[in-house]
C-alpha positions as CSV (number, residue, x, y, z in Angstrom):
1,X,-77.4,-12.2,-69.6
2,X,-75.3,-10.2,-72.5
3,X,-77.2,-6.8,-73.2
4,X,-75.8,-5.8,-76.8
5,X,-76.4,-2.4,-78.7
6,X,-78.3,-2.3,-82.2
7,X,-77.9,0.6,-84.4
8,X,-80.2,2.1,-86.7
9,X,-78.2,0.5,-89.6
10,X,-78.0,-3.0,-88.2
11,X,-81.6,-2.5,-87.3
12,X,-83.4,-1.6,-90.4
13,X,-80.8,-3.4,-93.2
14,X,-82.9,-6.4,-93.3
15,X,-80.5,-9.1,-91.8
16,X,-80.8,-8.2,-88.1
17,X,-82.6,-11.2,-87.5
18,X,-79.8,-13.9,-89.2
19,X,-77.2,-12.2,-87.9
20,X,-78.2,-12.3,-84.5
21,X,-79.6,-15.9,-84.6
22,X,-75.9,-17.2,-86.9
23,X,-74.2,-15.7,-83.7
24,X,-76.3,-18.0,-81.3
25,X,-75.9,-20.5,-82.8
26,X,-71.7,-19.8,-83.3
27,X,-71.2,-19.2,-79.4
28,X,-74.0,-21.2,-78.3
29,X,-75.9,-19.1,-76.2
30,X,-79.2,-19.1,-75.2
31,X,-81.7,-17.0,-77.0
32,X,-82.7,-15.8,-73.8
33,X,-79.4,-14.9,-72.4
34,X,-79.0,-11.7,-75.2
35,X,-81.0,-8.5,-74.5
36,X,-81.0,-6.5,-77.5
37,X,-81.1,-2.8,-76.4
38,X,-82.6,-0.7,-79.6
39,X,-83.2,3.1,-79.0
40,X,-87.2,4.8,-79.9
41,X,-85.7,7.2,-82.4
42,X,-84.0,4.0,-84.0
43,X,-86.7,1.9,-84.2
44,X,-88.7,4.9,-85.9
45,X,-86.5,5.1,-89.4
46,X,-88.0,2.1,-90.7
47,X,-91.4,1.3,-88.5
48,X,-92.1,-1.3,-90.6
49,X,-89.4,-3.3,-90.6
50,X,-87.9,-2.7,-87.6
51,X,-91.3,-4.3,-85.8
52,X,-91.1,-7.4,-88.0
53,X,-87.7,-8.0,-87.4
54,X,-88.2,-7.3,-83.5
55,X,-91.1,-9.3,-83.4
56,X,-88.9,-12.4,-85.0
57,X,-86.4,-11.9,-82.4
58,X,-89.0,-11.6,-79.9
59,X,-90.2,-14.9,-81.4
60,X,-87.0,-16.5,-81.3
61,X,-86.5,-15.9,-77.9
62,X,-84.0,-12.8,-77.9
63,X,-84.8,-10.4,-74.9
64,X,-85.5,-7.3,-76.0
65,X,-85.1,-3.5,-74.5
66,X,-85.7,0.2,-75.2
67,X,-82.1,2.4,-74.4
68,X,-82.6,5.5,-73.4
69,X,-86.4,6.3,-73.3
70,X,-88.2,9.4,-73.4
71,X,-85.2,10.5,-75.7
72,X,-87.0,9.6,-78.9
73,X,-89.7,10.4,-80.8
74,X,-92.3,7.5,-81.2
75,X,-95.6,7.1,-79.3
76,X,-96.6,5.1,-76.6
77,X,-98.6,3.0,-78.8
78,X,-95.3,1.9,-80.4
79,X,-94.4,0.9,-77.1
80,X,-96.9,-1.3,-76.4
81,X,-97.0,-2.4,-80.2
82,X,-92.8,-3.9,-79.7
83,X,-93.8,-5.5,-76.8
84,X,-90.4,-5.3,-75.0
85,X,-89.3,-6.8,-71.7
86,X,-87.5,-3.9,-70.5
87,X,-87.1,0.3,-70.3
88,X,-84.0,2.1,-69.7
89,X,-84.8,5.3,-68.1
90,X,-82.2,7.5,-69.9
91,X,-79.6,9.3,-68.0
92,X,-80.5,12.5,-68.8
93,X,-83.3,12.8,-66.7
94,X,-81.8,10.5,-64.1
95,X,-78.9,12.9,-63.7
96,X,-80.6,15.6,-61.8
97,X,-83.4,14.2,-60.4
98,X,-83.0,14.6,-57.0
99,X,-82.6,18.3,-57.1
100,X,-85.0,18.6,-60.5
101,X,-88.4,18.3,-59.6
102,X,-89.5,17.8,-63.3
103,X,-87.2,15.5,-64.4
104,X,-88.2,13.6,-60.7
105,X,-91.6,13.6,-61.7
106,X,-91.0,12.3,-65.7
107,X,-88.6,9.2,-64.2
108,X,-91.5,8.6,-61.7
109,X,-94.1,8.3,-65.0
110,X,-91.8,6.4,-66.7
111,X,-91.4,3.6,-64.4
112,X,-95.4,3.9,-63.4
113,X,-96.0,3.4,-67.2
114,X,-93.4,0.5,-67.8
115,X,-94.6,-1.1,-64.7
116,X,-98.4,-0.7,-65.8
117,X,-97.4,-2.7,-69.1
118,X,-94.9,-5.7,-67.1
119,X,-91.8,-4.3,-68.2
120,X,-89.0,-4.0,-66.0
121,X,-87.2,-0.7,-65.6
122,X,-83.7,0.1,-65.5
123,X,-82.2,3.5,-64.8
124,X,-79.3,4.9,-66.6
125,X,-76.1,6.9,-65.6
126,X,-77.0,6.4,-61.9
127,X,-74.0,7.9,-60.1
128,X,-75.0,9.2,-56.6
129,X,-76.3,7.0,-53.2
130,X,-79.0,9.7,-53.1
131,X,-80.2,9.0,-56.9
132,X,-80.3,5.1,-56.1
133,X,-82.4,5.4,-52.8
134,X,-85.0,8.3,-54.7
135,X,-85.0,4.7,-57.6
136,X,-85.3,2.6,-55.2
137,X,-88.0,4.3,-53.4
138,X,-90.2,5.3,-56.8
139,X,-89.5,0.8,-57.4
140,X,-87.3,1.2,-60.0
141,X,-86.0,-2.6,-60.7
142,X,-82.3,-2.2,-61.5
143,X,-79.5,0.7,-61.9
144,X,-76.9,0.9,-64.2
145,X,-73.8,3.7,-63.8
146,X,-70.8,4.9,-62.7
147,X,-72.2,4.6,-58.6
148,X,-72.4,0.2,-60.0
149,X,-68.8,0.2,-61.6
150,X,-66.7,2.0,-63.9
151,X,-66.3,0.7,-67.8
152,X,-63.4,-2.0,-68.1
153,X,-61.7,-2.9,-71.0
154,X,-62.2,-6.6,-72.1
155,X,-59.5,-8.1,-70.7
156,X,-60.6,-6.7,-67.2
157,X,-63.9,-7.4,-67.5
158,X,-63.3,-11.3,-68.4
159,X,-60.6,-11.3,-65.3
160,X,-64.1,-9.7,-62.9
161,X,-66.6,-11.7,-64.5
162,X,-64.0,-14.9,-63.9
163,X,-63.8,-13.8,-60.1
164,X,-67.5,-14.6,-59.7
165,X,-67.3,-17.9,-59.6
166,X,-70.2,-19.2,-62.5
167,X,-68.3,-16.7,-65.6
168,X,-66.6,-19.5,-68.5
169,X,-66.0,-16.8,-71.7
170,X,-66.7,-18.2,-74.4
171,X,-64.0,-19.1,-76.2
């Protein structure tokens, strides 16, 4: 699976939708192989037409997440509303919660909540053991940090993803 950024522009211009499905259809991946990670606040500039496009890629087949929630500013009715597959539990309240009882308690909401409506939850900036076993034990699904790996630059990351054994970059 290939998780890809959206910004606010790219979001709300209009053409999210082509653009997204003209690359499919240029590299021939699956719909369902690209997670489109769009943040609350940038989903929130435009309501309106940031849900109709999200709800055509949606549609489509596109796989579809919220980066770095509880950062943002829209409601949880607008969560249930996108109908995304996933949460990313943003970093900021993953960094100190194992000493932070608050910010402990708001990542154990989070994934109670995302969990509640069959989304799958992801933690970001995970960087200690002791932050992934407090995750693991609250049944957080995944983790995503510096204590996973270290950001490559292209060329590495094609070389790593080759040395897995079922990796062919498309050309």
């Amino acid at each position: 699976q290939t998780a890809v950024n959206v910004s606010a522009v790219q979001l709300n211009r209009g053409r999210l939708v082509d653009s997204v499905k003209e690359a499919l259809e240029e590299t021939g991946v699956l719909p369902e192989r690209l997670e489109l990670e769009i943040t609350e606040s940038c989903v929130m500039i435009d309501r309106d037409q940031s849900f109709k496009s999200l709800a055509e890629l949606k549609a489509a087949g596109v796989r579809l997440s919220i980066d770095d929630f509880g950062t943002g500013y829209s409601s949880l009715a607008y969560l249930q509303q996108l109908e995304v597959h996933k949460l990313k539990v943003d970093m900021s309240f993953v960094r100190d919660m194992t000493i932070n009882h608050g910010n402990a308690s708001i990542v154990r909401a989070i994934i109670a909540l995302g969990h509640g409506l069959g989304l799958e939850i992801i933690a970001e900036g995970v960087e200690t053991p002791e932050q992934a076993r407090q995750l693991r034990a609250l049944g957080c699904d995944a983790i995503q940090g510096y204590l996973v790996g270290r950001p490559l630059p292209a060329d590495e990351t094609t070389r790593f993803l080759a040395s897995l054994g079922s990796f062919s970059p498309v050309q």
